[in-house]
C-alpha positions in Angstrom: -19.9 5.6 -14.2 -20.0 9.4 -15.0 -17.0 11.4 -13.9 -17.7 15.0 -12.7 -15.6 18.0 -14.1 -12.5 19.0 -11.5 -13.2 21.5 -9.1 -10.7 23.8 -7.9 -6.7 22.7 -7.5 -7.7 19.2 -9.4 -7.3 18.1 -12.9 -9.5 15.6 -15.0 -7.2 12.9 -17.1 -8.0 10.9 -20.3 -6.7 7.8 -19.6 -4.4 6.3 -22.2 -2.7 3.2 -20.7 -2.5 1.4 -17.0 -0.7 -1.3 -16.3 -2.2 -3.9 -13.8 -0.1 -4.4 -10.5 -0.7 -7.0 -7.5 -1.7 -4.5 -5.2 -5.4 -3.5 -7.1 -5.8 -7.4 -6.9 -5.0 -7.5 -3.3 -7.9 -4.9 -2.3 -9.9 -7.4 -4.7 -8.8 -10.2 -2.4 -9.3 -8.6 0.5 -5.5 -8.4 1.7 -5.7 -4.7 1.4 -8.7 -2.9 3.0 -10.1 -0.2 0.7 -13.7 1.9 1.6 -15.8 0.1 -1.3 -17.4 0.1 -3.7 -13.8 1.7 -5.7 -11.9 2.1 -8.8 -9.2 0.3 -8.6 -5.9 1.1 -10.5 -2.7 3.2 -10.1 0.0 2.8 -12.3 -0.8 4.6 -15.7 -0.3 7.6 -18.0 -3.0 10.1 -20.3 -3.3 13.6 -21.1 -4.7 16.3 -19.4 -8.5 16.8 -20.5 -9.5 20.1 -18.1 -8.2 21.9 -14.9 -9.9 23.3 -12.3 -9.5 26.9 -10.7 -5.7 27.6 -9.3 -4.1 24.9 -11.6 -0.7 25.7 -12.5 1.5 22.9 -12.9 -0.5 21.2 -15.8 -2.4 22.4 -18.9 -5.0 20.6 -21.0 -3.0 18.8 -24.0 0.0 17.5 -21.4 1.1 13.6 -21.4 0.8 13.0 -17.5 1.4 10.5 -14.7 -1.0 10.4 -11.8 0.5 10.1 -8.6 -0.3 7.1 -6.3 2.0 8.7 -4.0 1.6 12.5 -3.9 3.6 15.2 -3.6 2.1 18.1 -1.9 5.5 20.0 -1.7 4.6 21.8 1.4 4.3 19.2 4.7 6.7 18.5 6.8 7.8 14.7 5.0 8.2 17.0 1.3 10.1 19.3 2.9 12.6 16.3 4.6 15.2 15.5 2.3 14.6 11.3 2.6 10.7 11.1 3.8 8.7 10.8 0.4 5.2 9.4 1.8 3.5 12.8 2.3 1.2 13.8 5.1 -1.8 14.5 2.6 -1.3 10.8 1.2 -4.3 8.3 1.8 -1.6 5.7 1.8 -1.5 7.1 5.3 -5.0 7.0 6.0 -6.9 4.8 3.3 -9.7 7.0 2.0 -11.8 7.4 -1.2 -12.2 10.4 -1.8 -10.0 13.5 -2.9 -8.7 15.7 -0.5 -11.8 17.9 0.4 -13.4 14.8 1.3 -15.7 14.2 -1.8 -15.9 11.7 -4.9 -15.9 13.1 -8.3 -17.3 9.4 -9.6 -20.8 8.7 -9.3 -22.6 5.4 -10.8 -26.6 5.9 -11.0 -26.4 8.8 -9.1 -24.3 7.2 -6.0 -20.9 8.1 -5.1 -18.0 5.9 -6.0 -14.6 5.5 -4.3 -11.0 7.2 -4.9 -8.2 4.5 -4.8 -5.0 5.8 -3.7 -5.3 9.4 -5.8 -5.3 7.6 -8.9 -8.5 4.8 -9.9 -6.9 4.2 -13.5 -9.2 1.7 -14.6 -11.4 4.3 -15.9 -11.5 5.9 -19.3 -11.7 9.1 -17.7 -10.5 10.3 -14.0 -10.0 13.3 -11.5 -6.8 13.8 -9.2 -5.9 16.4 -6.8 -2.8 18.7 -8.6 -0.8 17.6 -5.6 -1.0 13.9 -7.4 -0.1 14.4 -10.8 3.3 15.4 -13.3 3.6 16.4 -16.3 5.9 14.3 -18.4 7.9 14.3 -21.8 5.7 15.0 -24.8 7.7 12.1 -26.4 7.1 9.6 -24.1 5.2 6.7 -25.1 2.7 6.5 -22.5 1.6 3.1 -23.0 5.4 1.8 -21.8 6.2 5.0 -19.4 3.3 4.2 -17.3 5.0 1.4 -15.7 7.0 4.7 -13.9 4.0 5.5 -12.0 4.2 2.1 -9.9 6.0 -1.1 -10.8 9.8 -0.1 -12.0 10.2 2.8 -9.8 9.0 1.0 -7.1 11.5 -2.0 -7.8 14.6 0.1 -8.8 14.2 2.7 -6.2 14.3 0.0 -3.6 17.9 -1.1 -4.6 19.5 2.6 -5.9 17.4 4.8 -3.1 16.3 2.7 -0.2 18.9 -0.5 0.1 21.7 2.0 -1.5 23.1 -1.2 -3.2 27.2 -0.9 -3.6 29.6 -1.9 -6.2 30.8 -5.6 -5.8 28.0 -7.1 -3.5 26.1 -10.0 -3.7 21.7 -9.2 -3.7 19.2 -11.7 -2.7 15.6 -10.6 -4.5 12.3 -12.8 -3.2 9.7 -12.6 -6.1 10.5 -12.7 -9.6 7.0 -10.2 -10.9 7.2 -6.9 -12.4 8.7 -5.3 -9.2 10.9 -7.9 -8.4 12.5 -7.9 -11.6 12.5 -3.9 -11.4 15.3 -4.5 -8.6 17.1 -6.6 -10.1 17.5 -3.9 -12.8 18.3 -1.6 -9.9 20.6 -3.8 -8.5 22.7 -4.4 -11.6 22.4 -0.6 -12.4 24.5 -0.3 -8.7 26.9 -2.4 -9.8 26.2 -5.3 -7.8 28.2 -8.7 -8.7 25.9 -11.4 -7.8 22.2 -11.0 -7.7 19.9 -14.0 -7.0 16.8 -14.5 -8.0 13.9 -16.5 -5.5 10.7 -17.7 -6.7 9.1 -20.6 -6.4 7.7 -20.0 -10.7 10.5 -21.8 -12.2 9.0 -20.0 -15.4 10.4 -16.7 -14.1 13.9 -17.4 -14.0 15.1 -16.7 -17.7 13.7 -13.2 -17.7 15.2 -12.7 -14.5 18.2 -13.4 -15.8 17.4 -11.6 -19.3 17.0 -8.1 -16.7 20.2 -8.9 -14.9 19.9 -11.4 -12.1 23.3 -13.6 -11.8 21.4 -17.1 -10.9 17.8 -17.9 -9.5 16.5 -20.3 -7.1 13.5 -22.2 -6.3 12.9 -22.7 -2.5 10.5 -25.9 -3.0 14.5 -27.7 -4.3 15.6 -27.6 -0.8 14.9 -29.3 2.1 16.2 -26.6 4.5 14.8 -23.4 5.0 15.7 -20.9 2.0 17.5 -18.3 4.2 19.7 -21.5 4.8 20.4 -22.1 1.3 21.3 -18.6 0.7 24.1 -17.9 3.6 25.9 -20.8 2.3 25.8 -19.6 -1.2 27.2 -15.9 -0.3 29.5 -17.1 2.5 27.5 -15.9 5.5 24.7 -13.8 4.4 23.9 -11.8 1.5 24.6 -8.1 1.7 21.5 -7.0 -0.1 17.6 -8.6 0.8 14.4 -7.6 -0.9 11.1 -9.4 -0.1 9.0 -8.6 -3.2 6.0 -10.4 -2.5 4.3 -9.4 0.5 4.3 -12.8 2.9 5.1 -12.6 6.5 7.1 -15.9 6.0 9.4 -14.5 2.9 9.9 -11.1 4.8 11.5 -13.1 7.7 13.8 -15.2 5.6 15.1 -12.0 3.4 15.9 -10.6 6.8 17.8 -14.1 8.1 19.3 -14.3 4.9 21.3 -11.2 5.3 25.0 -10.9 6.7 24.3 -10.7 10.6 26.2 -7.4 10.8 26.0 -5.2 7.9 23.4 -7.0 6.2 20.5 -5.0 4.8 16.9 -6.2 4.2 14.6 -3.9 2.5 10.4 -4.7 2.6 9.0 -4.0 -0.8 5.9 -6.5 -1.0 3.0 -4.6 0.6 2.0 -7.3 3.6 -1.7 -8.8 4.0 -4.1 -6.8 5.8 -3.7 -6.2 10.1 -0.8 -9.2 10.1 2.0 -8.4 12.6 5.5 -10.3 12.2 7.5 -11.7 15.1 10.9 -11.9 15.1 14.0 -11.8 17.7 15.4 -8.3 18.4 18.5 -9.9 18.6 18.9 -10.1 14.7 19.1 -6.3 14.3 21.6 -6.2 17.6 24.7 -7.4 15.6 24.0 -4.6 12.7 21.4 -5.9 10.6 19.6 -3.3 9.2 15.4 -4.0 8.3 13.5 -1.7 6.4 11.3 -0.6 4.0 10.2 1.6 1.3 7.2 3.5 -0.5 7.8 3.5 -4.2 11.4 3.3 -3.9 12.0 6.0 -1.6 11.0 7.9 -4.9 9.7 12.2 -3.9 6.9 11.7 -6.9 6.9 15.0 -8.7 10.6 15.2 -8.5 11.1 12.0 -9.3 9.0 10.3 -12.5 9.8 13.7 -14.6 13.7 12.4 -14.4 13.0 8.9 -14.9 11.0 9.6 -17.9 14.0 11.3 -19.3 16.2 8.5 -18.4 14.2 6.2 -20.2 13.7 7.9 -22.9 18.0 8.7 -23.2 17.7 4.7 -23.1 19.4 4.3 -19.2 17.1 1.7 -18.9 14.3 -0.5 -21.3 10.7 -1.3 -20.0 10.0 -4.0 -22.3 11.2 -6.6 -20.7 8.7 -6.3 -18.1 5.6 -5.8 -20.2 4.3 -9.1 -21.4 0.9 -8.2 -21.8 -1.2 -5.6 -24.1 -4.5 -5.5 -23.6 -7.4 -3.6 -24.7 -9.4 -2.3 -21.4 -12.0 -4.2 -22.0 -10.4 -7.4 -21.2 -9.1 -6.3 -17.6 -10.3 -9.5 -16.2 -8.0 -11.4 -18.7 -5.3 -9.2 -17.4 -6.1 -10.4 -13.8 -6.2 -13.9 -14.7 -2.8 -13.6 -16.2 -1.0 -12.3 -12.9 -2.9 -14.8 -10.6 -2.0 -17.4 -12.6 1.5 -16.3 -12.5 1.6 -16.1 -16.9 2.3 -12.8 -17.1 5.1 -10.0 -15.4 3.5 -6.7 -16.4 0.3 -6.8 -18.5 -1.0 -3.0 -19.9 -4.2 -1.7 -20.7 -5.0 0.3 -23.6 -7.8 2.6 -24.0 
């Protein structure tokens, strides 16, 4: 694969580290339609190698993260105080190209697709200004890469999107990387109970190593899971996150929530074209359903601050990385999250 030089506004990373998050291996599955043939990836950090023309945010020489989820700054979701999926974001529109509609990957002279802004699994790639940040020269990129996807994802969905208070009880559905990201948001709230759902009993001690109070395992039960969870908080949870991306887990975060001030939040990106249905009734007492894009997270504002955060120790990474590998073995790191072995695993270039 050769990878042209950045034209004008865009900026040509040396990759140094990307971690490797469900959602590439759902466009490998199919449950995520992507324009093929791609390079996947999305959550990683590197250093500036060139700029093109009208550049000004990044030099070659900075430690970077590319944006999945860009920040243009100027359209009308930047400029809203809460929107934080911008207009010129292919999450909108899924293409795979940059934004003037052309590939800067080629592979024996034929074009190869974007993914998302970012294709990480690549030694070498090219991202419009509007979907990159410079970050702390300090930073250890091979840890703070998990910023770009996975932990801000997870921990914005409790502090940002749910707004988790002091004192309440959180239900989380799927112990991976993100999962366990909102648990960590959750107990950063101040949130008393937090239970942990998965069906991977193997989970449940780093769960509880990240901050979650107890975990369950829907296959114990013989009644449905939302069920199980009313009568452990006395009615209904006040905090649901659904974390894995499954119609039937979305609907029983939602019944598992109190029926009048309840809050479910959608994290788990669903399959592909799959509509849910469900009784309007359940949001008529109060319950509130919704969802989030990278925890509600402005990019460029955003990973900057967390960076900094991390690196003043507000929170730790390693617990979720249980993986280093070197690029090369990328399928090994796939194998590991389909077979449930692994939370985060990291590539190394």
């Amino acid at each position: 694969v050769e990878v042209a030089p950045p034209k004008a506004h865009e900026v040509r990373i040396k990759m140094v580290a990307t971690g490797i998050c469900r959602s590439d291996d759902h466009v490998v599955s199919g449950n995520l339609h992507w324009p093929l043939p791609v390079i996947l990836g999305h959550e990683a950090a590197g250093i500036v190698e060139s700029i093109g023309e009208g550049v000004t945010s990044v030099k070659p020489g900075d430690k970077v993260i590319p944006l999945f989820n860009p920040q243009c700054g100027k359209c009308k979701v930047c400029k809203h105080p809460e929107g934080n999926v911008c207009l010129k974001s292919s999450l909108q529109q899924p293409r795979g190209t940059l934004i003037d509609g052309t590939s800067r990957f080629t592979c024996r002279g034929k074009p190869v697709n974007h993914f998302i802004h970012t294709s990480t699994f690549c030694q070498y790639t090219v991202v419009d200004e509007m979907a990159v940040v410079k970050i702390d020269a300090a930073s250890p990129l091979e840890k703070v890469c998990l910023i770009g996807c996975g932990f801000t994802t997870g921990y914005g969905s409790a502090v940002k999107v749910a707004k988790v208070t002091q004192g309440s009880t959180c239900a989380v559905f799927g112990l991976g990387g993100v999962g366990l990201s909102v648990i960590m948001g959750c107990k950063a709230a101040g949130a008393s109970r937090i239970i942990g759902v998965d069906i991977n009993k193997d989970k449940f001690a780093k769960a509880k190593e990240v901050g979650a109070t107890e975990c369950i395992n829907p296959q114990d039960y013989n009644k449905p899971i939302e069920e199980v969870l009313k009568e452990l908080s006395d009615g209904g949870v006040d905090f649901s996150f659904e974390v894995i991306g499954r119609l039937d887990t979305m609907l029983s975060a939602l019944l598992c929530c109190q029926d009048s001030y309840g809050v479910s939040v959608i994290v788990g990106v669903p399959p592909h074209s799959q509509n849910i249905s469900m009784n309007p009734m359940l949001l008529l007492t109060g319950r509130i359903w919704k969802g989030g894009i990278f925890g509600g997270f402005k990019s460029k504002d955003s990973i900057p601050k967390l960076v900094a955060d991390f690196m003043a120790k507000r929170f730790s990474l390693d617990p979720l990385i249980t993986n280093v590998l070197p690029f090369e073995k990328i399928n090994e790191g796939f194998e590991l999250l389909r077979s449930g072995k692994s939370i985060r695993t990291i590539l190394t270039f």
